[in-house]
C-alpha positions as CSV (number, residue, x, y, z in Angstrom):
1,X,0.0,0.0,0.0
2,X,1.4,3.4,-0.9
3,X,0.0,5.4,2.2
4,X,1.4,4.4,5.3
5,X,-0.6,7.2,7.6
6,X,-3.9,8.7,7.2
7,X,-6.1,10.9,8.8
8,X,-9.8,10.7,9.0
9,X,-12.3,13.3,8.9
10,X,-15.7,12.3,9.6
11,X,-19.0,14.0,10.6
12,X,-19.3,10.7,12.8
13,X,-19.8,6.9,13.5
14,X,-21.3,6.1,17.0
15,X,-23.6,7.8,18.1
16,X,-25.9,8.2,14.8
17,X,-26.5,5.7,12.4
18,X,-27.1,6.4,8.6
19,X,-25.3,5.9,5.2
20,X,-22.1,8.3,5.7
21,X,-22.1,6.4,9.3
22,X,-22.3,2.9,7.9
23,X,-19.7,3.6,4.9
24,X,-17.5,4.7,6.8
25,X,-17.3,2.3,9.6
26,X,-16.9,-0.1,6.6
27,X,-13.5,2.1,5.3
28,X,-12.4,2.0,8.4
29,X,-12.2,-1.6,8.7
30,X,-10.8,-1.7,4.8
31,X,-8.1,0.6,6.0
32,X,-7.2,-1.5,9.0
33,X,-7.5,-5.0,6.9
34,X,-5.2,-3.8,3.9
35,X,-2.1,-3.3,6.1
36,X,-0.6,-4.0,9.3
37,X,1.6,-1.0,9.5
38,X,-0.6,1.4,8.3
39,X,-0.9,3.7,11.0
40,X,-4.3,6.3,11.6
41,X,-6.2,9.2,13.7
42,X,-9.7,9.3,13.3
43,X,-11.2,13.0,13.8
44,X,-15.3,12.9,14.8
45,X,-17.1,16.1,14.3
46,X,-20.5,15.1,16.7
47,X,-19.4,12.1,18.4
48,X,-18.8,12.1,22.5
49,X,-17.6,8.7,22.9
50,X,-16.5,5.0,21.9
51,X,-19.5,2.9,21.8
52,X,-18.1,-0.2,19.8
53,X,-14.5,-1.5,19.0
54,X,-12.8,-0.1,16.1
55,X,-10.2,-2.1,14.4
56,X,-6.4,-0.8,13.5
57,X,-6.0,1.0,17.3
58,X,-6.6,4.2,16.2
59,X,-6.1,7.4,18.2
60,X,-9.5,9.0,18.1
61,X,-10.3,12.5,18.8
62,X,-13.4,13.7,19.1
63,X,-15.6,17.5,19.0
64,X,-18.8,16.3,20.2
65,X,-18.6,17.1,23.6
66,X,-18.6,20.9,22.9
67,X,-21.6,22.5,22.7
68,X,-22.9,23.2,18.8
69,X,-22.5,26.2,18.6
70,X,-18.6,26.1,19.0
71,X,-18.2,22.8,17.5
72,X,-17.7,23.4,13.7
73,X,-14.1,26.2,14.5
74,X,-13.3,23.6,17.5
75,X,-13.3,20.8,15.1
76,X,-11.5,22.7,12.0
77,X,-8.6,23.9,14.6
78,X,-8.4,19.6,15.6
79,X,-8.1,18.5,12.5
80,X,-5.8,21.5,11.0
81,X,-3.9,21.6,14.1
82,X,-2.9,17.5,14.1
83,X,-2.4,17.9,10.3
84,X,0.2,20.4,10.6
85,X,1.8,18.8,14.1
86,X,1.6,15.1,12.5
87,X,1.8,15.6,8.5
88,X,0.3,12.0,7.6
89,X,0.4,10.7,4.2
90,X,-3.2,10.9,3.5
91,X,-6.6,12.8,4.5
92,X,-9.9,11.1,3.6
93,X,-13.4,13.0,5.1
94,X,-16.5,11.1,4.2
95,X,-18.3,14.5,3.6
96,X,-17.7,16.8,1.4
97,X,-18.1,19.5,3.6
98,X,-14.9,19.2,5.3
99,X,-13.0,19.8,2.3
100,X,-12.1,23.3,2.2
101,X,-10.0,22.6,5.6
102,X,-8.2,20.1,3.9
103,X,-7.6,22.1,0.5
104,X,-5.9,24.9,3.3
105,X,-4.1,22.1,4.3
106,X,-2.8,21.1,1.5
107,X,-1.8,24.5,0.5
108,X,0.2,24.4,3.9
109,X,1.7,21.3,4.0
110,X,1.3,20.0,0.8
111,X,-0.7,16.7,2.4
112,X,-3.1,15.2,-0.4
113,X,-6.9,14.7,0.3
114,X,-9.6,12.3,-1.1
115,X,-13.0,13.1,-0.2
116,X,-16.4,10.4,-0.7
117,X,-19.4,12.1,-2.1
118,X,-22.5,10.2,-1.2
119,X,-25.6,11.9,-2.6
120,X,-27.3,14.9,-1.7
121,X,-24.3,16.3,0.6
122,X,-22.6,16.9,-3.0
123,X,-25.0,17.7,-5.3
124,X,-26.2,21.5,-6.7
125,X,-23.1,22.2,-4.1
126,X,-23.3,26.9,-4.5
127,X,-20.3,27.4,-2.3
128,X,-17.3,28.7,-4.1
129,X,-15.3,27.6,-1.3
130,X,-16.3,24.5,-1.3
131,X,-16.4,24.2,-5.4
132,X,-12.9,25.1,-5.3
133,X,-11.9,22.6,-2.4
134,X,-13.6,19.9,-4.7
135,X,-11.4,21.1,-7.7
136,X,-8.4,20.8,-5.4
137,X,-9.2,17.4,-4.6
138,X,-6.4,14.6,-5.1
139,X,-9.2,11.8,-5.7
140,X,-13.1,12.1,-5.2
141,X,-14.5,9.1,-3.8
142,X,-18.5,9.2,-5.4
143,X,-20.6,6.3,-4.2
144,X,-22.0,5.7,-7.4
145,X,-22.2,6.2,-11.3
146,X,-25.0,8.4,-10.6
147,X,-23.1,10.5,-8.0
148,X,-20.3,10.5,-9.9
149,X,-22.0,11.7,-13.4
150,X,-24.0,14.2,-11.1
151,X,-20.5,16.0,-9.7
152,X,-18.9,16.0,-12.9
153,X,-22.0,18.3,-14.9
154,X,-22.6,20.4,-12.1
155,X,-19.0,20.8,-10.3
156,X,-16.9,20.8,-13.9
157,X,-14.0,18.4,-12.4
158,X,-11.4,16.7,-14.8
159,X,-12.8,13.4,-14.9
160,X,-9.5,11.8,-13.8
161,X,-10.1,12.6,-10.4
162,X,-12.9,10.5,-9.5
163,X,-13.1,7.1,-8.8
164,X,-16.2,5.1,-7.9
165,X,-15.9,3.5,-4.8
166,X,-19.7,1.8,-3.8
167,X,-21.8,1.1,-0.7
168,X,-20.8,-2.3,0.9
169,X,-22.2,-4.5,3.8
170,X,-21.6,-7.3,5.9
171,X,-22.5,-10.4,4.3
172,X,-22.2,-12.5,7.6
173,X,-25.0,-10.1,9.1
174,X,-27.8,-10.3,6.2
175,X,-28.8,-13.9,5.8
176,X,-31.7,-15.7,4.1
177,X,-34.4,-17.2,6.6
178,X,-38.4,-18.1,6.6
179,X,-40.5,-15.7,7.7
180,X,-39.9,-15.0,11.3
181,X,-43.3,-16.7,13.0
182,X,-42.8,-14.0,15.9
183,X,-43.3,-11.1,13.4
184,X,-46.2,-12.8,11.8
185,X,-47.7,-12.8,15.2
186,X,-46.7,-9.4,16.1
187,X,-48.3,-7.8,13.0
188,X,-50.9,-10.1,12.6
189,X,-50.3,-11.6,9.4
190,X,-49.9,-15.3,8.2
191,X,-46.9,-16.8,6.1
192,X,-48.4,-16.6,2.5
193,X,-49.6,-13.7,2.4
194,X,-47.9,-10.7,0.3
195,X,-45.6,-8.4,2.0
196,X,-44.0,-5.2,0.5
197,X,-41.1,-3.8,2.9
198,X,-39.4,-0.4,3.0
199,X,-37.3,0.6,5.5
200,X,-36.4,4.5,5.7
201,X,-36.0,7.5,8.1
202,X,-39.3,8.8,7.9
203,X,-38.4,12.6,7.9
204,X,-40.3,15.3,6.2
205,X,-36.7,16.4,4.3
206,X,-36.7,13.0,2.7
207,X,-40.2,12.4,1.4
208,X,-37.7,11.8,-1.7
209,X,-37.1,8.2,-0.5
210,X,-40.9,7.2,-2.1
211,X,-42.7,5.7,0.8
212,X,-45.7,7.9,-0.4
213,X,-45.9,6.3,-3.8
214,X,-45.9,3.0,-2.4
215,X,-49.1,4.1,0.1
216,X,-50.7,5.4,-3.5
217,X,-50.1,2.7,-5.3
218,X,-51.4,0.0,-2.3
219,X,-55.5,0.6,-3.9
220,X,-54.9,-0.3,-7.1
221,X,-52.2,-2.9,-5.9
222,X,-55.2,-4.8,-3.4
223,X,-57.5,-4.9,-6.7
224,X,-55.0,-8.0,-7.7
225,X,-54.1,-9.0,-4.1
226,X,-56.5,-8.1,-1.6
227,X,-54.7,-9.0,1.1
228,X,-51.2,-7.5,0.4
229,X,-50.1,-6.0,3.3
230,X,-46.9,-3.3,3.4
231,X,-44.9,-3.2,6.4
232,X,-43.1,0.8,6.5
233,X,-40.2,0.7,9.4
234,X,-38.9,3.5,10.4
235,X,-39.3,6.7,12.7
236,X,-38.5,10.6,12.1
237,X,-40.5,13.9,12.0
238,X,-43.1,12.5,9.1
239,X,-44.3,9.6,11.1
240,X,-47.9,11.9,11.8
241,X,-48.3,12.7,8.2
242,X,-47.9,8.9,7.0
243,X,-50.1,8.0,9.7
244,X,-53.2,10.7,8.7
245,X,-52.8,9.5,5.2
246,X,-52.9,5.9,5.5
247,X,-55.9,6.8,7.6
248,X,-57.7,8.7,5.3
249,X,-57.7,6.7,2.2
250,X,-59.1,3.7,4.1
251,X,-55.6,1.8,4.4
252,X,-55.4,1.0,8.5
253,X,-55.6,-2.6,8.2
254,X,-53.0,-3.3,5.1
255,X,-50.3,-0.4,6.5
256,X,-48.3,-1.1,9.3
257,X,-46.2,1.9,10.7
258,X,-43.6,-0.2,12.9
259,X,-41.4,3.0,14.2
260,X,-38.2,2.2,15.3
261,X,-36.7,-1.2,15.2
262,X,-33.4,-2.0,16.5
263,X,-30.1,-3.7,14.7
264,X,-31.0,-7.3,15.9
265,X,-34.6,-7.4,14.2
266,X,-33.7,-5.8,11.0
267,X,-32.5,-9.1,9.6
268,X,-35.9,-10.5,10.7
269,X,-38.1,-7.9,8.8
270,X,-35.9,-8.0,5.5
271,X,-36.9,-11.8,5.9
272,X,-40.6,-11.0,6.3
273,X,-41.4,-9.4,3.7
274,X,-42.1,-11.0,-0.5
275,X,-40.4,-7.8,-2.1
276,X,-38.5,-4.4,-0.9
277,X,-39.7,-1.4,-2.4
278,X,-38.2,1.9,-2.2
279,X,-38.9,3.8,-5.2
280,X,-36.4,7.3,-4.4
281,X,-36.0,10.0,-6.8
282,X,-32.4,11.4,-5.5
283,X,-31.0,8.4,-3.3
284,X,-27.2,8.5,-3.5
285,X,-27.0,4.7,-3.5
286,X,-29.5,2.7,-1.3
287,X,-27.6,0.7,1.2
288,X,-30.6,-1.2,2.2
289,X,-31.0,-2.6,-1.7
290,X,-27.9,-4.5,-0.3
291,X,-28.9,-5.9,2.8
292,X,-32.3,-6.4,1.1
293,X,-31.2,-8.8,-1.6
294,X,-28.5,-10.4,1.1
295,X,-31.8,-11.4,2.6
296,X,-32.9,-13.1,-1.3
297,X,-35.5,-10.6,-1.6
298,X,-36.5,-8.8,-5.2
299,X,-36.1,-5.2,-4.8
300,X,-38.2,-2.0,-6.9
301,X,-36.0,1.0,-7.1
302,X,-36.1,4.4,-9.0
303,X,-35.0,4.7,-12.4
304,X,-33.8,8.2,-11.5
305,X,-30.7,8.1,-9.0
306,X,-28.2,5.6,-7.2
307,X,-30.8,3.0,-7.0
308,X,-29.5,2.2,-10.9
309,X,-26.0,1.6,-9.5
310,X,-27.2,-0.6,-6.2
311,X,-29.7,-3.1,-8.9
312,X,-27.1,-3.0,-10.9
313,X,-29.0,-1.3,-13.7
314,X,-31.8,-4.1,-13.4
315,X,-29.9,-7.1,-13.0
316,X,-30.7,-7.1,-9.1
317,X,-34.2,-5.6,-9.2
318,X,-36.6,-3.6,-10.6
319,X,-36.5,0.4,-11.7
320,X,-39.5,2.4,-12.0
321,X,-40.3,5.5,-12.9
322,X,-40.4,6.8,-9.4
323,X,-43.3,9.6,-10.1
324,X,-45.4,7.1,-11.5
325,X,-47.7,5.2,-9.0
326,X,-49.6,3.2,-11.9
327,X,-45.9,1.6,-12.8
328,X,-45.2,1.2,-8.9
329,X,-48.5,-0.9,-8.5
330,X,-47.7,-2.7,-11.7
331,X,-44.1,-3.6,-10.9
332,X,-45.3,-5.0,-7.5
333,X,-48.5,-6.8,-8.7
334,X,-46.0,-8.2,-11.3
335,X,-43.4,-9.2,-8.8
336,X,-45.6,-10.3,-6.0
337,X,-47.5,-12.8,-8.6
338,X,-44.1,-14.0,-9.8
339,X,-44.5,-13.1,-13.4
340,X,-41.4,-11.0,-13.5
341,X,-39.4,-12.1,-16.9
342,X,-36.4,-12.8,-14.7
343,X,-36.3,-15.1,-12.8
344,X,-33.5,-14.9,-10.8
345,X,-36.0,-12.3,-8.8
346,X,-37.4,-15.5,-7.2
347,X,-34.1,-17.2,-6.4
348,X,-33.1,-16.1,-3.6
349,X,-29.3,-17.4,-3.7
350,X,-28.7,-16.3,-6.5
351,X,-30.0,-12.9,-5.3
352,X,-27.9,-12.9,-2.4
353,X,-24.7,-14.6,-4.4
354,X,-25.1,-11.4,-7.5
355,X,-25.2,-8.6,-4.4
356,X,-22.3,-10.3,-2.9
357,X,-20.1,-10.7,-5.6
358,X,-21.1,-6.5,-6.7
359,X,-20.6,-5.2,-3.6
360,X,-19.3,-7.5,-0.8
361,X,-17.0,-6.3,1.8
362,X,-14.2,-8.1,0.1
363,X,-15.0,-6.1,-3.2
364,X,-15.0,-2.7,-1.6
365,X,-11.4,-3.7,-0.1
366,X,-10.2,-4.8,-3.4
367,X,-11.6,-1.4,-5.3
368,X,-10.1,0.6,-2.0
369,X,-6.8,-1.4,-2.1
370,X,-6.3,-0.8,-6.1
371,X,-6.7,3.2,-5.7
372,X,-4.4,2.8,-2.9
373,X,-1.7,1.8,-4.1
């Protein structure tokens, strides 16, 4: 490996979970698995405190304990301050927005900086500081095609400087199972009956992720399959709203609003369900496409964003227009009734074997080791 030291920069890993969390846990772990000498400090914007064990020994340093206010110039001084003290070989932030302390950096010490673009964190980016950071770049790590073909229209980057690197996910942790009978019971449902899944933060910012097409399309989806029922798990600000409208168009006993459900069940649910269905308009990538089909489940995506690069443009699932709800309900009907043309979208192995082989663990090191070195 060509770096021997690196510093990370990222917003942060234990205390909130989401995609920038996840993916970066994962590079982490790639960093620490690649080589035994490599040496690294990991810099946390909002976390207080260790909550799980991080491989590779890393000193970690963290801003979260300050209040918010202070945070963001207590942070820059941490990570500007080491930089200068330390010099490693190698910045990487998992957000964009950290970028313009690096490019001073670099202008300083002459330290070179990669920086992963997920999704909306880098897109339509209006900052000239930040556009010029992004120019500055040494490599820009996009997520997917999609990210990737977003930041080089809007941002005007030399093409050489960014270099896919996709979502990944434990394979050991998503496995095939039947239906879990203890979820049956708990929602009331019986093992052959149709189940669409989503899982999402249901916030009001990221009505984007489709859950509401999905509730629009259930009507026209129960003329074929009366008894379909669609499980939606998840909490945030728009739980109220999802609740009112499944309400009002008559939906109460084929909606189920679980709210939160924690890391151990997840596996259970994916397991539940006939078909995951998250039909975004501007998702970055989609990590739970992945875990999804870990679990042999057919997935329905949007034909719009990253959900292209996490089917593998159809190979793994289905794409929809995502502002359509009459080719939502026909996709489903068409899955849930297994008349899908392919049908490796009821093999569940081979599923779970095509997501592995895209974008297992292994994969992502192999991608991570060859830009590297």
């Amino acid at each position: 490996m060509r770096y021997n030291s690196c510093h990370l920069w990222l917003p942060n890993v234990f205390e909130f979970k989401g995609g920038i969390q996840v993916y970066s846990t994962f590079l982490i772990q790639a960093l620490a698995d690649l080589s035994q000498d490599f040496t690294s400090d990991i810099f946390l914007k909002h976390d207080t405190k260790v909550t799980f064990n991080i491989p590779g020994q890393p000193q970690v340093h963290f801003a979260g304990t300050y209040p918010l206010p202070w945070r963001t110039g207590i942070f820059t001084s941490q990570i500007l301050t080491a930089g200068i003290i330390q010099r490693p070989e190698l910045i990487i932030t998992t957000h964009v927005n950290f970028t313009p302390a690096a490019y001073l950096l670099k202008q300083l010490t002459g330290i070179p900086y990669w920086a992963v673009a997920h999704g909306v964190d880098s897109w339509n980016i209006q900052n000239p500081l930040l556009r010029q950071a992004l120019r500055h770049a040494d490599r820009i790590l996009p997520v997917s095609s999609y990210t990737r073909d977003r930041l080089l229209k809007e941002q005007n980057l030399d093409p050489s400087q960014l270099s896919v690197l996709p979502n990944t996910f434990d394979g050991q942790r998503w496995q095939i199972s039947p239906k879990p009978q203890y979820l049956l019971d708990r929602y009331h449902l019986n093992s052959q009956q149709p189940t669409i899944l989503t899982v999402s933060r249901l916030d009001s910012t990221e009505r984007y992720k489709g859950y509401d097409r999905v509730i629009d399309a259930l009507p026209q989806i129960r003329n074929v399959l009366p008894d379909v029922h669609y499980l939606l798990v998840g909490k945030g600000s728009d739980y109220a709203r999802i609740e009112k409208k499944v309400d009002d168009l008559g939906l109460s006993g084929f909606v189920t609003l679980t709210g939160f459900v924690s890391d151990e069940e997840l596996c259970d649910h994916y397991n539940l369900c006939d078909v995951f269905a998250l039909p975004s308009k501007t998702e970055g990538f989609g990590i739970v496409y992945l875990e999804a089909l870990a679990c042999g489940k057919p997935c329905l995506g949007g034909n719009q964003d990253g959900a292209k690069d996490a089917l593998c443009q159809g190979k793994l699932g289905a794409l929809v227009n995502p502002e359509s709800v009459d080719e939502i309900a026909q996709a489903l009907i068409k899955i849930l009734q297994k008349n899908n043309s392919d049908s490796s979208f009821y093999n569940p192995e081979e599923l779970r074997c095509g997501v592995i082989e895209a974008y297992g663990f292994q994969e992502f090191k192999k991608t991570l080791k060859s830009f590297l070195s």
